[in-house]
MARBA-3410 file (N, C-alpha, C, O; in Angstrom, 1 decimal):
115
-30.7,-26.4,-17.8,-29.5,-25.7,-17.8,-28.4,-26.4,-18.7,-28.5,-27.6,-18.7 ~ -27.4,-25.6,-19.7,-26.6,-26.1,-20.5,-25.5,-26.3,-19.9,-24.8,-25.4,-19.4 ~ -25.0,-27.9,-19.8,-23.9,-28.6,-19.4,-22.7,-27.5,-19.9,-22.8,-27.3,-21.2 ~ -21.7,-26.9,-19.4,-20.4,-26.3,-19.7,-19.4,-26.9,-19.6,-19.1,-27.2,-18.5 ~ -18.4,-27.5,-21.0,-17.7,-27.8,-21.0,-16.2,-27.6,-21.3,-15.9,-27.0,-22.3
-15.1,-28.0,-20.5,-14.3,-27.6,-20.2,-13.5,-27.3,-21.6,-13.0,-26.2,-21.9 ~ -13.6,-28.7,-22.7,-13.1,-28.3,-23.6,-13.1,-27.0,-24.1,-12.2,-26.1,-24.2 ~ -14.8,-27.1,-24.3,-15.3,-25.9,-24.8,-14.3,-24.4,-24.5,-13.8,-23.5,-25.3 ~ -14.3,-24.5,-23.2,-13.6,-23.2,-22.5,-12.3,-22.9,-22.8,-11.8,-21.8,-23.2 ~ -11.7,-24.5,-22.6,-9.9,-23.9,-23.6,-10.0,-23.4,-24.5,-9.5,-22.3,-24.7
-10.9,-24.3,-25.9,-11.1,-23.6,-26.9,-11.2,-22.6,-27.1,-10.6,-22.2,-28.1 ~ -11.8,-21.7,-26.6,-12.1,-20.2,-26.6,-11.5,-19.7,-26.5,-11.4,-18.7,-27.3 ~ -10.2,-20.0,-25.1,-9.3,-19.5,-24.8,-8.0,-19.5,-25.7,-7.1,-18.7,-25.8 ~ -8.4,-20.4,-26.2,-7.0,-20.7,-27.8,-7.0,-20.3,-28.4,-6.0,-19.9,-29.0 ~ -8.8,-20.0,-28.9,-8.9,-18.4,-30.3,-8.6,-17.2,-29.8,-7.8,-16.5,-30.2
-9.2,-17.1,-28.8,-8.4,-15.7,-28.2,-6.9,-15.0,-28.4,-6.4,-13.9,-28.8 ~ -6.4,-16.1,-28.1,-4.6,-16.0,-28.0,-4.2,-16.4,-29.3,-3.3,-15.8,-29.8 ~ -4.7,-17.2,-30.0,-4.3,-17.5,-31.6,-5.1,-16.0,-32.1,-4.3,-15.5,-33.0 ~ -6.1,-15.2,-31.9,-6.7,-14.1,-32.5,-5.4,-13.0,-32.5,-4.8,-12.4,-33.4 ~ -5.2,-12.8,-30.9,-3.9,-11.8,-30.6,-3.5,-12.3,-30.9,-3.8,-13.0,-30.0
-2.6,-13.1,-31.7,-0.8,-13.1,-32.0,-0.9,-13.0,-33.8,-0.1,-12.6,-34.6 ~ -2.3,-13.4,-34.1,-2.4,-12.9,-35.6,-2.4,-11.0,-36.0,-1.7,-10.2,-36.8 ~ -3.4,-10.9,-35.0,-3.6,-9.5,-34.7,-1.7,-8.6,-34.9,-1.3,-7.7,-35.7 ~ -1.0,-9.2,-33.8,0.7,-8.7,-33.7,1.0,-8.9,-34.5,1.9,-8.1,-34.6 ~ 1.2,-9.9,-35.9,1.8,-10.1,-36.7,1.2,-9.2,-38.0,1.9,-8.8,-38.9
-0.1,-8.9,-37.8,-0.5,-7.9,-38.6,-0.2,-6.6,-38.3,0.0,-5.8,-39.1 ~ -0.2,-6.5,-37.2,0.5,-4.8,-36.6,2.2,-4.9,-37.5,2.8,-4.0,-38.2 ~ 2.6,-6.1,-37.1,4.1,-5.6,-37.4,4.1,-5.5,-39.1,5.0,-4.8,-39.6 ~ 3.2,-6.1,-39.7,3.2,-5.8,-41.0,3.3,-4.9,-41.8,4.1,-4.6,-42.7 ~ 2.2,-4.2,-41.2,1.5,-3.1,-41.2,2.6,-1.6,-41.0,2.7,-0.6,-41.7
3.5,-2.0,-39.6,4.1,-1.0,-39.3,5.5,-1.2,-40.3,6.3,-0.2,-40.2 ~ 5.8,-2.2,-41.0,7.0,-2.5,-42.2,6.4,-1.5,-43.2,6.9,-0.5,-43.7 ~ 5.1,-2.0,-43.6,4.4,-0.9,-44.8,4.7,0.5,-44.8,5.0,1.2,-45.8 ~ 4.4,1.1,-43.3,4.6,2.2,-42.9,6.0,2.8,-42.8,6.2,4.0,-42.9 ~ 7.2,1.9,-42.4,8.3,2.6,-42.9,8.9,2.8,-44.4,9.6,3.6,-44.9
8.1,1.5,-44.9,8.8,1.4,-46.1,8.1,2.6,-47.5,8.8,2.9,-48.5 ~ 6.3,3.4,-47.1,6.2,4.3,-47.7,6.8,5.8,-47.2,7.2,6.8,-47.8 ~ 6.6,5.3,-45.7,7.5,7.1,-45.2,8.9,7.0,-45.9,9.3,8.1,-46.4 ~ 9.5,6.2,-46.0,11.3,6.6,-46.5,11.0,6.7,-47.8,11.7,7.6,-48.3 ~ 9.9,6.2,-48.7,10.0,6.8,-50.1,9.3,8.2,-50.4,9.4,8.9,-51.5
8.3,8.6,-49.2,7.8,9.7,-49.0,9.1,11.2,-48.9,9.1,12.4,-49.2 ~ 9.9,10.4,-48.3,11.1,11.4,-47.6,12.2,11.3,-48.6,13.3,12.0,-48.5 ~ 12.1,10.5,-49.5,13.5,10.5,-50.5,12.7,11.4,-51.6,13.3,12.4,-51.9 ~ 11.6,11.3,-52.2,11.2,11.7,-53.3,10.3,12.8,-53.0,9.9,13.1,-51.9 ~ 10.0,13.6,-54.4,9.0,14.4,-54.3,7.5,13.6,-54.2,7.1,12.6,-54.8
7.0,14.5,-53.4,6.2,13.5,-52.6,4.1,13.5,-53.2,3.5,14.5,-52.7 ~ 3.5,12.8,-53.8,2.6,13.8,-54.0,1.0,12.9,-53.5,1.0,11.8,-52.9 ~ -0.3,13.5,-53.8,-1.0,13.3,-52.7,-1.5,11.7,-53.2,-2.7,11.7,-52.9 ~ -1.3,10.9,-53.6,-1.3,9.5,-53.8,-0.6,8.8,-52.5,-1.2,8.0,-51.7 ~ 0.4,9.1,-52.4,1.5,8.4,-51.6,0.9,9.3,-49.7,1.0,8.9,-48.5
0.6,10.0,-50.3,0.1,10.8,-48.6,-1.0,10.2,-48.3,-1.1,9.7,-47.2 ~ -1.9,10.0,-49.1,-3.2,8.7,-49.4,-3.1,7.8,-48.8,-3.9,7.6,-47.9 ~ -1.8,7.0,-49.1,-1.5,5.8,-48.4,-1.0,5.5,-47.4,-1.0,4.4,-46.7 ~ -0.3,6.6,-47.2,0.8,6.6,-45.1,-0.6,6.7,-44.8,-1.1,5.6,-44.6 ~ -1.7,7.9,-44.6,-2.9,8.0,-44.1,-3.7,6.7,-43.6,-4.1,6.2,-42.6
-3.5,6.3,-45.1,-4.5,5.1,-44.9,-3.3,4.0,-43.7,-3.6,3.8,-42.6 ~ -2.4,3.6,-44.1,-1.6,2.7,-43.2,-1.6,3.3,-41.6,-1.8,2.6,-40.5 ~ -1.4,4.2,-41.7,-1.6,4.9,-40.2,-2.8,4.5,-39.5,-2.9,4.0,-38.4 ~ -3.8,4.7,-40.3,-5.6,4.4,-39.6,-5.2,3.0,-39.7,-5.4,2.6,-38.5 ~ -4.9,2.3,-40.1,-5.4,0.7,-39.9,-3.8,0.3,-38.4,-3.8,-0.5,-37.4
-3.1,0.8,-38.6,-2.3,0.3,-37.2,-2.2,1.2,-36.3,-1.2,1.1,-35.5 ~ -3.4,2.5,-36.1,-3.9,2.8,-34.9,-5.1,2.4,-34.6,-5.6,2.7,-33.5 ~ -6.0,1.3,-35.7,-7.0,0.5,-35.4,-6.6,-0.8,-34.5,-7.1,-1.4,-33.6 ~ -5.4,-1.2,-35.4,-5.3,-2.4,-35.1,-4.2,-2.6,-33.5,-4.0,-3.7,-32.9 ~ -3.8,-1.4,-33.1,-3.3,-1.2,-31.9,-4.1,-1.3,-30.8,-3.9,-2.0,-29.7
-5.3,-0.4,-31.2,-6.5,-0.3,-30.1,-7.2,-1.2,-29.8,-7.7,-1.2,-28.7 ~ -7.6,-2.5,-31.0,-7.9,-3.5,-30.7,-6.9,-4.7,-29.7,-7.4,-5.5,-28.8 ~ -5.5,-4.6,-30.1,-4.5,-5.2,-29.3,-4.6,-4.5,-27.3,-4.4,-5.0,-26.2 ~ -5.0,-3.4,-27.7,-5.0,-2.7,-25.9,-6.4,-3.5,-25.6,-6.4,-4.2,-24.6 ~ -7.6,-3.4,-26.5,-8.9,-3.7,-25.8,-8.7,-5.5,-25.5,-9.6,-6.0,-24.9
-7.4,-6.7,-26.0,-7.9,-7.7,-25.6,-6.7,-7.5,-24.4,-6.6,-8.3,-23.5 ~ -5.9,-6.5,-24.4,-5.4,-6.8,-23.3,-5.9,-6.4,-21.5,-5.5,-7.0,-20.5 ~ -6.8,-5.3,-21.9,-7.7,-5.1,-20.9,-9.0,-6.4,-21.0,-9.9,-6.3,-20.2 ~ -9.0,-6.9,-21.5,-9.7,-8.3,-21.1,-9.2,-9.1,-20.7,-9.8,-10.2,-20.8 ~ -7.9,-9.1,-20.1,-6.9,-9.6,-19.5,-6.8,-11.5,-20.0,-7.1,-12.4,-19.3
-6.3,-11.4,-21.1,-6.2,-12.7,-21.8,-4.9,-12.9,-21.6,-4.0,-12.1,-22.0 ~ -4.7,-14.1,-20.7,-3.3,-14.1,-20.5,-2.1,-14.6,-21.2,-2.4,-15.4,-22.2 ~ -0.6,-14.5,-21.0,-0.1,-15.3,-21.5,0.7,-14.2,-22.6,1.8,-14.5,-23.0 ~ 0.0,-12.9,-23.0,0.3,-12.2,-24.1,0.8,-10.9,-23.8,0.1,-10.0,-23.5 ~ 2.0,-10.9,-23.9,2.5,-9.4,-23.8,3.3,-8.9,-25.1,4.1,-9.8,-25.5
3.4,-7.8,-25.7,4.3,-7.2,-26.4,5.1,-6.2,-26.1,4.8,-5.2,-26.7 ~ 5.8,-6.1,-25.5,6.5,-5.0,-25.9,7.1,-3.8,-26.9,7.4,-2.6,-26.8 ~ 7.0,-4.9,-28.2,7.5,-4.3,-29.1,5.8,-2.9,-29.5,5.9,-1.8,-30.0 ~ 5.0,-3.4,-29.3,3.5,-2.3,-29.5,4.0,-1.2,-28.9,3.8,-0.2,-29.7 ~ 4.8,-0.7,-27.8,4.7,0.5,-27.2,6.0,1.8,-28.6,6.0,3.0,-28.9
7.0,0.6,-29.2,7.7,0.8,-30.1,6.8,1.5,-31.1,6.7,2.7,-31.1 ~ 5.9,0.7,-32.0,5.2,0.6,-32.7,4.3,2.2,-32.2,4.6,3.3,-32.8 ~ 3.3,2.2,-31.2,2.5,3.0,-31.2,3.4,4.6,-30.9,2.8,5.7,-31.0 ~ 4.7,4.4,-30.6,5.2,5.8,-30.5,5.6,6.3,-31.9,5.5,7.5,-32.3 ~ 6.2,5.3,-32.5,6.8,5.7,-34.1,5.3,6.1,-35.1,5.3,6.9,-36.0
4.1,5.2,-34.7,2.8,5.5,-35.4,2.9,7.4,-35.1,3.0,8.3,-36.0 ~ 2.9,7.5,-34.0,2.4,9.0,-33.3,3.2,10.0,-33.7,2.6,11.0,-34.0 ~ 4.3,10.0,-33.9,5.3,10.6,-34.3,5.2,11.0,-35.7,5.6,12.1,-36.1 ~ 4.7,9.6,-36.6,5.0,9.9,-38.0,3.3,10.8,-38.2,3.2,11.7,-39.1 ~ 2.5,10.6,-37.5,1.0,11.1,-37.5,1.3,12.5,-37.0,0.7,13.4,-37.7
1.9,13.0,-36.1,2.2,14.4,-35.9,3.2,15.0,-37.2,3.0,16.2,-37.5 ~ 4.3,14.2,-37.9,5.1,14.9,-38.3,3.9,14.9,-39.9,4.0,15.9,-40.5 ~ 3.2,14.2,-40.3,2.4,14.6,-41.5,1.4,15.7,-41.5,0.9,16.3,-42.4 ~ 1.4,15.6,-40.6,-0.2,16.5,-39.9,0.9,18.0,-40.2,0.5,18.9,-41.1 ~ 2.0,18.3,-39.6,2.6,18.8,-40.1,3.1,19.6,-41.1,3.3,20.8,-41.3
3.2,18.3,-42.2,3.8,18.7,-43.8,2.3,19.1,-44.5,2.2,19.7,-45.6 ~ 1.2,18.8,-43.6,-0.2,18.9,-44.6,-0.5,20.3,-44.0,-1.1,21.1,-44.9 ~ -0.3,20.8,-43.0,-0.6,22.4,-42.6,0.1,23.4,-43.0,-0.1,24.6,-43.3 ~ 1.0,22.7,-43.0,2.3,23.7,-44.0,2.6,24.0,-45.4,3.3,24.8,-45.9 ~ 1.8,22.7,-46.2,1.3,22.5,-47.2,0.0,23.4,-47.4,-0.2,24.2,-48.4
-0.8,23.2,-46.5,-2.3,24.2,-46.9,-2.2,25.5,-46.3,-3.2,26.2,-46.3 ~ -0.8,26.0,-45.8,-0.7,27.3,-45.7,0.3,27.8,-47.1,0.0,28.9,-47.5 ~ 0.9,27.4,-47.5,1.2,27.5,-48.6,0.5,27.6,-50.2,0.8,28.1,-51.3 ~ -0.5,26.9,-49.7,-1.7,26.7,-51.0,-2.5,28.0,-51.0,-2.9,28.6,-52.0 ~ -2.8,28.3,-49.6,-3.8,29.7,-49.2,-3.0,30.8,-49.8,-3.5,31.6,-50.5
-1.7,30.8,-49.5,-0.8,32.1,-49.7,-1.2,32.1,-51.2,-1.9,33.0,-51.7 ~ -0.9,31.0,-51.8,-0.8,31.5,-53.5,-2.3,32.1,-53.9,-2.5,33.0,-54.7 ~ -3.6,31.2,-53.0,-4.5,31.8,-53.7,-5.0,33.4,-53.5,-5.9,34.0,-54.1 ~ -3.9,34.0,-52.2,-4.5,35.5,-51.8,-3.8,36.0,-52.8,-4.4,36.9,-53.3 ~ -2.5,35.5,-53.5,-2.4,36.8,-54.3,-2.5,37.0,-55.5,-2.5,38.1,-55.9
END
């Protein structure tokens, strides 16, 4: 049987919690990216390059959210954010309000081609 050692076990425990707080500092990155293309999305005419990229920023800090819930259901302690619930409501919101401009967008596209 393999001797277990205690170091060993902190250690793990230190990547873990050094893992999540990299993880949070990449969410909050992530979620700066995401205001800083919605406000140029909302000042300018807006076109499908720039929609390209809230898309893509949205998928990676609703990835990187769900990763932050799954180490917190492995109950690694020590680590709480609060600021994530901020984060994942403003993600949701701006993910509803595009989802939006793109249906109202592709009913507008349909119109022109019926007539």
């Amino acid at each position: 049987m393999k001797d277990v050692s205690m170091e060993d076990f902190y250690n793990q425990k230190g990547y873990k919690i050094r893992s999540m707080k990299s993880l949070m500092i990449q969410v909050r990155e992530d979620h700066r990216e995401l205001i800083r293309l919605w406000e140029r999305f909302e000042k300018g005419p807006g076109d499908i390059s720039e929609i390209d990229e809230l898309v893509r920023v949205l998928s990676w800090l609703k990835e990187g959210l769900d990763v932050f819930e799954g180490f917190k259901k492995k109950d690694i302690e020590g680590l709480s954010w609060g600021e994530s619930q901020g984060i994942k409501m403003d993600v949701r919101d701006k993910e509803i309000e595009l989802k939006k401009i793109l249906f109202f967008f592709s009913k507008d596209t349909e119109n022109c081609h019926l007539r």
